[in-house]
C-alpha positions in Angstrom: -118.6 25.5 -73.7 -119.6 28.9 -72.2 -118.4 28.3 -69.1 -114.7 28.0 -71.4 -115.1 31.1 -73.0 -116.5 32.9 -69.9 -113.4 32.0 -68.1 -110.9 32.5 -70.9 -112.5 35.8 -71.2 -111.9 36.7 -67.5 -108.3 35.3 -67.7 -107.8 37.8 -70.7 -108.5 40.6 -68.8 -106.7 40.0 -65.5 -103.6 39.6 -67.5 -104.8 43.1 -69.0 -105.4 44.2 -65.4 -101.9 43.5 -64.8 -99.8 44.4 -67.6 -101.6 47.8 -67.3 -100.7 47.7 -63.6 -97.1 46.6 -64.1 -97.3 49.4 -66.6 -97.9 51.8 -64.3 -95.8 51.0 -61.8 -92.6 51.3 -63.5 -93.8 54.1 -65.2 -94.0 53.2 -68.3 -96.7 54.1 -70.8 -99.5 51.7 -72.2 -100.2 53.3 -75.5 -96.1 52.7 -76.1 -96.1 49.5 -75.5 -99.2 48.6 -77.8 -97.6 50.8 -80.3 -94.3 50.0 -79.9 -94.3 46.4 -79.2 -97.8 44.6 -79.7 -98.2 46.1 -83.3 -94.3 46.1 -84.3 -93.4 43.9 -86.8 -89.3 43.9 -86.9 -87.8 42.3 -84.2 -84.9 44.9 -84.1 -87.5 47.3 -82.8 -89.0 45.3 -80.4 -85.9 44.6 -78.6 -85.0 48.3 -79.2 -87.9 49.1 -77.2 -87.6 46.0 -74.5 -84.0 47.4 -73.8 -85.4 50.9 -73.8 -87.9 49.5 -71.1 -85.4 47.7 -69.6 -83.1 50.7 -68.7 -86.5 52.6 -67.3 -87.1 49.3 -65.2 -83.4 49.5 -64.1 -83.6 53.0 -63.1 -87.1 52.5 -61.1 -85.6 49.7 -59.0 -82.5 52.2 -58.2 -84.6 54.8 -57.4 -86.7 53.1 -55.3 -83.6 51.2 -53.5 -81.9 54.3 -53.1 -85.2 55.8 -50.8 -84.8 54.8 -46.9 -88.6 54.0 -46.7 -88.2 51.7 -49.6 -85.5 50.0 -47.4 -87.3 50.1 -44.5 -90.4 48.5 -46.0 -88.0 45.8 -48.6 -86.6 44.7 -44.9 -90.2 44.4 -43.5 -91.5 42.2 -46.2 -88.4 40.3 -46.1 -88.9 39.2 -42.3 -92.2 38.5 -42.8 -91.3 36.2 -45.9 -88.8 34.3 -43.4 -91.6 34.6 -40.8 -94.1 32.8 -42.7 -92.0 30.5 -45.1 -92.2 26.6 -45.0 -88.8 26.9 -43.7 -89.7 28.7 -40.4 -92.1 25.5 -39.6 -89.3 23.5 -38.8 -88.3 25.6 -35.8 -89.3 25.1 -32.2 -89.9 26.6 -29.8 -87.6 24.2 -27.8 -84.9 24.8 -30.2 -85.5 21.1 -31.3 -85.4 21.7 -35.4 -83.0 24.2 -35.2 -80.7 22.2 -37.3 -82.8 21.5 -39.7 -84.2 25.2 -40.4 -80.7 26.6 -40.5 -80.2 24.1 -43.2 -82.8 24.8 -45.2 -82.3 28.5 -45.3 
């Protein structure tokens, strides 16, 4: 049973780890949430403050879309997702498959 708790434990505070990080990231602030979310009782402010954190979210995203390196680096992940996909197994080098990957994409 301690092995259960030990790991529950450790799952509690990777999800922690990354709300704090996701947090972070879009800039918004960890006390606010606790206070404005975890211990909020009406609903009507927690989805005042989820739509309040939704338009920072929004704004993050266009900020960052807006910046050349952030499109320089979106299109560099995005060639490597295609690069290493299930779908890019299906081509050859032969041109064999080709059918078949430009189906599944």
């Amino acid at each position: 049973m301690d092995g259960y708790y030990q790991e529950l434990n450790q799952l509690q505070q990777e999800n922690q780890d990354l709300l704090s990080q996701q947090l972070s990231y879009y800039g918004l602030d960890g006390e606010g949430y606790k206070r404005e979310y975890l211990s909020t009782t009406l609903d009507r402010k927690r989805e005042q403050y989820k739509n309040e954190c939704r338009l920072l979210i929004a704004r993050r995203i266009q900020a960052m879309e807006a910046d050349s390196l952030t499109k320089e680096m979106s299109g560099q992940v995005e060639r490597l997702c295609i690069k290493y996909s299930p779908a890019y197994a299906f081509r050859t080098t032969d041109g064999q498959n080709d059918d078949q990957y430009r189906q599944v994409q």
